[in-house]
VEXMI-313249 format. One record per residue: x, y, z of N, C-alpha, C in turn. Coordinates in steps of 0.001 Angstrom, whole numbers, plus 500000, padded with zeros to 6 digits. Each point is the difference from the previous one (the first is absolute). Layout:
% residues N
XYZXYZXYZ
...
This chain:
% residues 353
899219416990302411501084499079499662500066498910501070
500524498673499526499122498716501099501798499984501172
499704500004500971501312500018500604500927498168499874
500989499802499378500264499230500052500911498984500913
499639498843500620501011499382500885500724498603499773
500551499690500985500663498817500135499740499400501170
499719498408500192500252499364501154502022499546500077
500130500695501192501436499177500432500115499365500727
500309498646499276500347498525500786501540500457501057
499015499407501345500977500310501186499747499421500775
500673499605501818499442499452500883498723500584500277
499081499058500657498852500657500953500407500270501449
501009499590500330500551501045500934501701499488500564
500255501602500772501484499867499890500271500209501322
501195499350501261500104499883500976501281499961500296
500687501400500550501440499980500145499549500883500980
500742499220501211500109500542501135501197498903500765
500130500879501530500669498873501122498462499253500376
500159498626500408499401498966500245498824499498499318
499740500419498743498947499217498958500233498819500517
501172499353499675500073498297499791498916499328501728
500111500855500724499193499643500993498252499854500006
499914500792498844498780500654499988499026499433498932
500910498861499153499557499817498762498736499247499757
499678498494501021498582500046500403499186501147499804
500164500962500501498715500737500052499980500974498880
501256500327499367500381500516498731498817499444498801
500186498880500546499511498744498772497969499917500059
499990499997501299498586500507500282499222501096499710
500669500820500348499552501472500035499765500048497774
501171499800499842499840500181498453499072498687499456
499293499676501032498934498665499299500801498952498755
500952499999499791500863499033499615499767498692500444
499537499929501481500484498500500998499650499948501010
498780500329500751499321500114501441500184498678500429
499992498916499142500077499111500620501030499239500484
501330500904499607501195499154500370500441499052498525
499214499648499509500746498662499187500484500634498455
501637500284500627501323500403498868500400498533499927
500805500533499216501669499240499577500813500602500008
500761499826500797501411500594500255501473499577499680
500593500353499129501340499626498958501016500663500814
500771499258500849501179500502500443501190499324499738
501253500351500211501225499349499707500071498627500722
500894499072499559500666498913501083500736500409500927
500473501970500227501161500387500580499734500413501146
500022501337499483499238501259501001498717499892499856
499348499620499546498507499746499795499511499222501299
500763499502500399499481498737501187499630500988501234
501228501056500137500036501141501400498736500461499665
499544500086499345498436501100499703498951499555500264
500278498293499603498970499003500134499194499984500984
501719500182500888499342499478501922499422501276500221
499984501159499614499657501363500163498752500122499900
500036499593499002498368500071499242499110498995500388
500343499017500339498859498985499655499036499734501535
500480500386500816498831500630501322499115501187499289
500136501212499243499452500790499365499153499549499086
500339498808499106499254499293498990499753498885499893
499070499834501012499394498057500327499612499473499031
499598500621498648498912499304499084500926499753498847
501415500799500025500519500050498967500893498890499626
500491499037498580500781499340499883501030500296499195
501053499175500348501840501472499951500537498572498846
500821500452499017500506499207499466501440500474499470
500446499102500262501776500490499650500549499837498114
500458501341500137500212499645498190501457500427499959
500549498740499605501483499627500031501256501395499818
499684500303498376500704500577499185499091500832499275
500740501051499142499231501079499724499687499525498102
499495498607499770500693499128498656498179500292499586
499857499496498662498795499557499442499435499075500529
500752498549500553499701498902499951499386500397501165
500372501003501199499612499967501566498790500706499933
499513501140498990498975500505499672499000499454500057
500199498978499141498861498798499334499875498854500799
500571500099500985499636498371501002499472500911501185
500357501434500116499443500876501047498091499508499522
499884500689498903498672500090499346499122498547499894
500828499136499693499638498674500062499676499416501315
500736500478501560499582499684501088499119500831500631
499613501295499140498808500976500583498946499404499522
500129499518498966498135499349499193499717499076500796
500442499222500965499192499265501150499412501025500771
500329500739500664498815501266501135499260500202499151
499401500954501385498865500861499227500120501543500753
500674500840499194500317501410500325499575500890499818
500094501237500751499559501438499771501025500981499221
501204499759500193501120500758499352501526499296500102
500841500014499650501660499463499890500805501720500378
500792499767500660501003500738500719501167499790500158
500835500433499194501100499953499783501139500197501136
500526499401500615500421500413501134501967500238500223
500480500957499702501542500206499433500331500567499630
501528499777499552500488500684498688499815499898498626
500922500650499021498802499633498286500230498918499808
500513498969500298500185498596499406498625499469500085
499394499627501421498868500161500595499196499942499297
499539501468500312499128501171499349499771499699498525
501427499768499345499500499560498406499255498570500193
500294499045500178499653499340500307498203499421500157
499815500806501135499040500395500400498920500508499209
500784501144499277499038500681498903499778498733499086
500432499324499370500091499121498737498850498652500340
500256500022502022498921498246500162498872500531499921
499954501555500680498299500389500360499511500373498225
500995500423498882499216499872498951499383499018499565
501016498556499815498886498783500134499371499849500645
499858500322500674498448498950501219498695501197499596
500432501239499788498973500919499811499659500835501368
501283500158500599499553500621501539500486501476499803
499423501335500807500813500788500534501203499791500823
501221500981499801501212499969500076500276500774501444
500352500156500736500387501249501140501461499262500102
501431501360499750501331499738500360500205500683501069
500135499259500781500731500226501427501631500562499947
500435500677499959501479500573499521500661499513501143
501142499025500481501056500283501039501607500652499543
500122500605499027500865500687498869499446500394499734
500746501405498933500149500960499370500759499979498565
499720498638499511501627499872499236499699500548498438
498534499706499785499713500171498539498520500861499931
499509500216498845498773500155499842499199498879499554
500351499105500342498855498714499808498855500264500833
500081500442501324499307499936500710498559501042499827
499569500215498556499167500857499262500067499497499072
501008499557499209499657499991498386499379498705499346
499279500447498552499202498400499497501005499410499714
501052499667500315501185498943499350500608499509501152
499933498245499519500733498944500952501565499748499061
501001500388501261501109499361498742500482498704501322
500355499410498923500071498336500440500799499410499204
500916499084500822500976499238499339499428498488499383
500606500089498739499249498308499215501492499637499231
499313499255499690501383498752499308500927500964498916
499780500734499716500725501164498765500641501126500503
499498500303501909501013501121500362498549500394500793
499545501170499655499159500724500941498915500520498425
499120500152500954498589500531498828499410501082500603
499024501344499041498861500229500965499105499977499678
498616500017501215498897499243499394498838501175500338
499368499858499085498535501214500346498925499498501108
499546500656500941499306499241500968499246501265500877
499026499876499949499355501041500965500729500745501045
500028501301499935500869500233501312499126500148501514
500528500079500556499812499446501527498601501429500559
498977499351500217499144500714500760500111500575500959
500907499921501114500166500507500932501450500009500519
500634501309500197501678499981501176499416500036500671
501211499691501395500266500002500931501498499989500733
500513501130500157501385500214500578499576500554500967
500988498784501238500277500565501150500802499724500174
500942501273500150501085501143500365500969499727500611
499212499404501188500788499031501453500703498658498989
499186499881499591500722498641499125501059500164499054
499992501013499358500297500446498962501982500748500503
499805500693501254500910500238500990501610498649500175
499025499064500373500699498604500227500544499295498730
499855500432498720500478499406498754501266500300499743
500956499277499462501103500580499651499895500802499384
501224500701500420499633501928499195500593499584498412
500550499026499476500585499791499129498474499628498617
499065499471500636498782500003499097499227501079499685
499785501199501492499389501450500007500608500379499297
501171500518499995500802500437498579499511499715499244
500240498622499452499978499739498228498527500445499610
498877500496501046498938500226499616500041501810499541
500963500406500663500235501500499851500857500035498175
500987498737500155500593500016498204498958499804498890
498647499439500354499388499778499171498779500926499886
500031500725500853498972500625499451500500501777499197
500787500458500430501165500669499411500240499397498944
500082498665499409500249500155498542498548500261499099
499074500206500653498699501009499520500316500837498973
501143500468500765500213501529499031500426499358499052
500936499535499799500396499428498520499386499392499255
499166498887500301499243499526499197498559500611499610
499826501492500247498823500808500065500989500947498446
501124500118500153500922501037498721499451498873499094
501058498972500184499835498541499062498513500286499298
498820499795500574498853499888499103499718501526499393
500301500536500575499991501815499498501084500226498731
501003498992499968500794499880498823499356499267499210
499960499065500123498885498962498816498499501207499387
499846500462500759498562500561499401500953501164498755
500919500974500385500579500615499333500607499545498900
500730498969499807500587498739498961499343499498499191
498760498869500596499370499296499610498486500036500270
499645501206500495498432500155500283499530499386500982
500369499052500431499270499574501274499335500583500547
498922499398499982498950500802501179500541499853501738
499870501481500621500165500042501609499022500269500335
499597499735501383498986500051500710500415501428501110
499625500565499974500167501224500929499906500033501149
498871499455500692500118499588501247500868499141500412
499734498643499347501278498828500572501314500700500055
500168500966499319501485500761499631500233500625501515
498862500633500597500095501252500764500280499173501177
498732498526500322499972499864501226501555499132499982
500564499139499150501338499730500380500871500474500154
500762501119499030500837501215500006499824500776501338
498620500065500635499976500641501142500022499408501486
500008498464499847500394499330500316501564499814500570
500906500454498769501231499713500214500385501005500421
499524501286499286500503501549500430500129499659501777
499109500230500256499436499692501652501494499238500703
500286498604499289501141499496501157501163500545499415
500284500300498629500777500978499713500696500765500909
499087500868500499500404501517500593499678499745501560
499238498915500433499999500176501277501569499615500955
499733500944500968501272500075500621500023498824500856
499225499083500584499928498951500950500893499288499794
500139499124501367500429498777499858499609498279500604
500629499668499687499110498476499785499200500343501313
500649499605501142499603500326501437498685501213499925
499540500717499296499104500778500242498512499326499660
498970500169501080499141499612499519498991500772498734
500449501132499901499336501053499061500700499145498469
501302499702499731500839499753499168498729498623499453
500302498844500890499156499089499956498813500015499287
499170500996500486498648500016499836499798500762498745
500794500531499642500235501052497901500272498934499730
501410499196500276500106498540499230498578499340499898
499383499716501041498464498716499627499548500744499002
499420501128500122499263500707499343500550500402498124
501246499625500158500563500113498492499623499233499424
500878498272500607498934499054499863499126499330499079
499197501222501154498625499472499188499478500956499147
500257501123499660499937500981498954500672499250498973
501211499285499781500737499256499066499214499146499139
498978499026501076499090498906499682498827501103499515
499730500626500381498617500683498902500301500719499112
501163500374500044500141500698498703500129498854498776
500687498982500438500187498627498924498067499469499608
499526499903501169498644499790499540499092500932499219
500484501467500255499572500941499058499959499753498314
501719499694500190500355499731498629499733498848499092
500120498979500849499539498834499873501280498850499380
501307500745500655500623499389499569501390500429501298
500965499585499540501550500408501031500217501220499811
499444500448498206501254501203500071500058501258500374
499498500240500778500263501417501389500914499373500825
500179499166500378501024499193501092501066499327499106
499647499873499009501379499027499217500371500388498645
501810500344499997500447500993498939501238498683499667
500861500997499936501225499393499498501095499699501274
499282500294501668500289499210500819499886499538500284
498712499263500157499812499078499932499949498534499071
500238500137498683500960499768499120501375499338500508
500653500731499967501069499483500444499976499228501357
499122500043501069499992499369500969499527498164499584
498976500135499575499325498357499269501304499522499112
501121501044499051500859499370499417501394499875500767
500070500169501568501043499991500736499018498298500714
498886500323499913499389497987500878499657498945499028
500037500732498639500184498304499087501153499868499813
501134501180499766501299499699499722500823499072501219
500301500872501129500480499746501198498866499489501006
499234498849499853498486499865501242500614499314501117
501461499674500284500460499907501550500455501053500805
500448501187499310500653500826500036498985501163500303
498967499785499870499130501611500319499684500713500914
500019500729499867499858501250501108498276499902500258
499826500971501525498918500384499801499218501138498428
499155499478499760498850500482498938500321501770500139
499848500183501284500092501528500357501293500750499704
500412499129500679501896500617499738500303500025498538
499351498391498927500640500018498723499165501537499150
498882499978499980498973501195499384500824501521500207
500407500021501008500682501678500720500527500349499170
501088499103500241501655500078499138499307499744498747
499251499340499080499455499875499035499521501569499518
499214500469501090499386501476499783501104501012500153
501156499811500463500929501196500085500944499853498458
499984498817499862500708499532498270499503500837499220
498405499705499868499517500173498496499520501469500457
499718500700501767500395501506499174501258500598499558
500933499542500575501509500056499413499668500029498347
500081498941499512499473499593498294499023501663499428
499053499847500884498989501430499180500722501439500223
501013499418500836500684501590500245499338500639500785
499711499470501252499164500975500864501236500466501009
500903500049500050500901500401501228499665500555501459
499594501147499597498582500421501229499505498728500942
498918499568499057499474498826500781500440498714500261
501520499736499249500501498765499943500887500164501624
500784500996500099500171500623501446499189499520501231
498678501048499964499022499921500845499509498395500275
499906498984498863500070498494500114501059499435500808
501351500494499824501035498951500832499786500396500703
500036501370500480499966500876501492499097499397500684
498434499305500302499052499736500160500457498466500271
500293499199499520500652498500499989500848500303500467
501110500062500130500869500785501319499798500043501319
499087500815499881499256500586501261499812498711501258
499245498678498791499281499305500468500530498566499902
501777499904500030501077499614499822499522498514498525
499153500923498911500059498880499275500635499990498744
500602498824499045501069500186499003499709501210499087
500922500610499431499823501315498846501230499218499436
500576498804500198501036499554498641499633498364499662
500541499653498888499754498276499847500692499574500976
501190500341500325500905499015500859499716499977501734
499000500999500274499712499921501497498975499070500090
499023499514498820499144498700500083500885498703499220
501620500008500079500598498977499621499946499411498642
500060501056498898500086499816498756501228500699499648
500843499316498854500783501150499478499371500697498406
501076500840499519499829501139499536499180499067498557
501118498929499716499190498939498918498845499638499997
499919499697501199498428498923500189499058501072499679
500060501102501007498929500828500030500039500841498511
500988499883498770500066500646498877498763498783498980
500451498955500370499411498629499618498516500118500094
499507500167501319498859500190500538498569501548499034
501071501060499901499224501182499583499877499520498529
500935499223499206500241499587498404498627499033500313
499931499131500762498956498914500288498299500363500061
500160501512500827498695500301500379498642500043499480
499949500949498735499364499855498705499254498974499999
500587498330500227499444498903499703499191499875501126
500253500497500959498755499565501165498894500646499444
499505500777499412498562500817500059499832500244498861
499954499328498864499610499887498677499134501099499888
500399500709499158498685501010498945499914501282501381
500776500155500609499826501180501206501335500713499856
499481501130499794501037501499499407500345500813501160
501761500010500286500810500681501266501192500196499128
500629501447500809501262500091499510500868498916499151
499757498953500883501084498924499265499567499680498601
498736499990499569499794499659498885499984501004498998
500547501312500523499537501324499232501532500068499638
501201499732501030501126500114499684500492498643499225
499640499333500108500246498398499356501756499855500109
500345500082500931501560499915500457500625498988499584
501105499521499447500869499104499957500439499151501362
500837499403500520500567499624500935501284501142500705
500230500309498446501212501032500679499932501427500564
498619500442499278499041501106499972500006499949501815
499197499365500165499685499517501693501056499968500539
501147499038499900500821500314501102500675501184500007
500432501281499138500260501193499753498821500656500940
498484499689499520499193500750500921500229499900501668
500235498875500369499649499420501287501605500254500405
501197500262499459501110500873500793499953500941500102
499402501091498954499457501227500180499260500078501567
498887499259500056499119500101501027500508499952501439
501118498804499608500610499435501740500698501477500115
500612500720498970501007501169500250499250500729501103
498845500225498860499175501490500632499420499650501629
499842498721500349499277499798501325501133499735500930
501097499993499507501180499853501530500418501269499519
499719501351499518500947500874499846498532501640500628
C-alpha cells in the first residue's frame, strides 16, 4: 500500500529567542537567504527609527524604508520604491501593521518575506493574509506567508504589555473558531482539515491553560510559538478558518461599524470568542475564556473596550456580512436584534457572577 503524504507550507525557519534581533545578519546568512547583506527593510516612521540606529551598524548593505500606515496605498508605494534595488529578501521589521504591509510589497516585487516581530499582538506574523486598510474600511489580502520569524524576546519584553495581550486574545479565540468550522461541517458539510484543526486548537489550548504571566519569559515564548502554529495551520488549510469563527466576525463588524472606536484586534476576537462560546452553550469553556482574559487584564465585556450594550448588539446582527458564505454559530442561530441583546445580558450576567 503506497504511503501517502503532504507537503506543509511553513517557514524555512523559526527564531524565538532573547537577542535574535541582534543576530539577524547572520540569521539571514546562515539560512542562505542574504550573504550578501542586500535586504529591504520596512520599518515604522515611529518606533521603527530606535531599531534603525540599532541595526544599521549590523546591516551596512541593507536599505530601510519607512511605511507610513498600515493602509493599501502604503503597501503599494512600499513595493513601488523596492523595484528600484536589487535584493536578496524584504524584512518586515515591527508590529502587524508593518509586517502586513510588508507581506503584501514583497508579494509584488517577487521577493522572500522574513517578519521580524517587535509585538505579539496578532498572528499576522505567520499567516498568508495581509489585512490592510483601503478606501471601503479594511480588506484581506492573500499573499505568501513570511519565510522566515524572528522574535527576540528582549524586544518583545519592552512592548506595551497592552499589544502582548491582545496576542494572547487572539489566539484563544482558536478554540472557537475551530467549534465554528466543526459546526459547519455537522450542518452544512463543510469540509475540515484535521490537522489545521489540531495545530490551532492546540495552539490555543496551550495559552488557554498556561499559568504564566505576561512578565514570564516561558509565557512569551508559547505565545511566539502559538503564533506561528496559528499561521500554519491557516496555510494548511488554505484559508482563515482554523483562526477565524464568529469572533472574529464580530471583531471586522465592530471596525467597519465603529473604525474610530476600535479596540485592539486581540482584545476585540477574545471577547468575540467568549460570546459565541456563550451562544454554543459551552459554559465550561466560556468560563475558562474570561478567566484567561482576566488573567491577562483583557476585556471579557463590550463596555470595557467602550461600546455599549446597543452598539455591540448592532455589531453581532452586522457580523454575518463581514465573511460572506462562512458558517459560525451566528449564522446557525440567525438571531434577531432582540435575540442578541437577550443573549449578550445573559452573558454579561454569567461573567460578573
Amino acid at each position: 500500500m503506497p504511503v501517502l503524504t503532504r507537503l506543509l507550507p511553513s517557514p524555512v525557519f523559526v527564531e524565538i529567542r532573547p537577542g535574535a534581533l541582534d543576530a539577524l545578519g547572520g540569521i539571514l546568512a546562515d539560512q542562505r537567504l542574504s550573504a550578501s547583506g542586500r535586504i529591504a527593510v520596512a520599518i515604522s516612521n515611529g518606533s521603527g527609527t530606535v531599531l534603525r540606529e540599532r541595526l544599521e551598524p549590523l546591516l551596512p548593505d541593507a536599505e530601510w524604508f519607512e511605511v507610513v500606515d498600515g493602509s493599501l496605498d502604503s503597501a503599494v508605494r512600499l513595493a513601488d520604491e523596492m523595484r528600484a534595488g536589487h535584493f536578496d529578501a524584504v524584512v518586515g521589521l515591527g508590529g502587524g501593521k508593518i509586517i502586513d504591509a510588508a507581506k503584501y510589497a514583497a508579494a509584488r516585487v517577487g521577493l522572500p518575506l522574513v517578519a521580524v516581530a517587535t509585538n505579539l499582538a496578532h498572528d499576522g506574523i505567520c499567516s498568508p493574509v495581509s489585512t490592510l486598510d483601503n478606501d471601503a474600511g479594511r480588506g484581506s489580502y492573500g499573499v505568501p506567508s513570511p519565510i522566515g520569524i524572528v522574535v527576540d524576546l528582549d524586544v518583545i519584553r519592552e512592548a506595551p504589555t497592552r499589544f502582548v495581550a491582545a496576542g494572547i486574545g487572539d489566539v484563544i479565540s482558536n478554540i472557537s473558531a475551530c467549534a465554528d468550522w466543526e459546526l459547519s461541517h455537522e450542518v452544512t458539510g463543510e469540509k475540515v482539515d484535521g490537522l489545521a484543526v489540531a495545530m490551532a486548537r492546540s495552539a490555543g489550548e496551550n495559552l488557554l491553560r498556561h499559568p504564566g504571566r505576561l512578565a514570564d519569559q516561558d509565557l512569551l515564548t508559547c505565545l511566539a510559538e502559538a503564533l506561528v502554529l496559528s499561521g500554519i495551520a491557516m496555510n494548511i488549510a488554505g484559508s482563515t478558518r482554523p483562526s477565524s469563527g464568529a469572533c472574529h466576525e464580530i471583531s471586522h463588524a465592530l471596525d467597519v461599524l465603529y473604525p474610530k472606536r476600535s479596540a485592539q484586534h486581540g482584545e476585540q476576537v477574545g471577547l468575540g470568542a467568549a460570546f459565541a462560546s456563550h451562544l454554543r452553550g459551552e459554559r465550561e469553556l466560556t468560563g475558562l475564556i474570561v478567566d484567561r482574559l482576566r488573567c491577562h487584564e483583557l476585556p471579557v465585556t463590550a463596555a470595557q473596550i467602550g461600546f455599549t450594550e446597543a452598539e455591540f448588539t448592532e455589531a453581532v446582527y452586522y457580523a454575518p456580512n463581514t465573511r460572506p458564505g462562512r458558517f459560525t454559530i451566528l449564522e446557525h442561530l440567525d438571531l434577531s436584534p432582540s435575540d442578541i441583546r437577550d443573549a449578550y445580558a445573559d452573558y454579561v450576567h454569567a461573567v460578573n457572577n
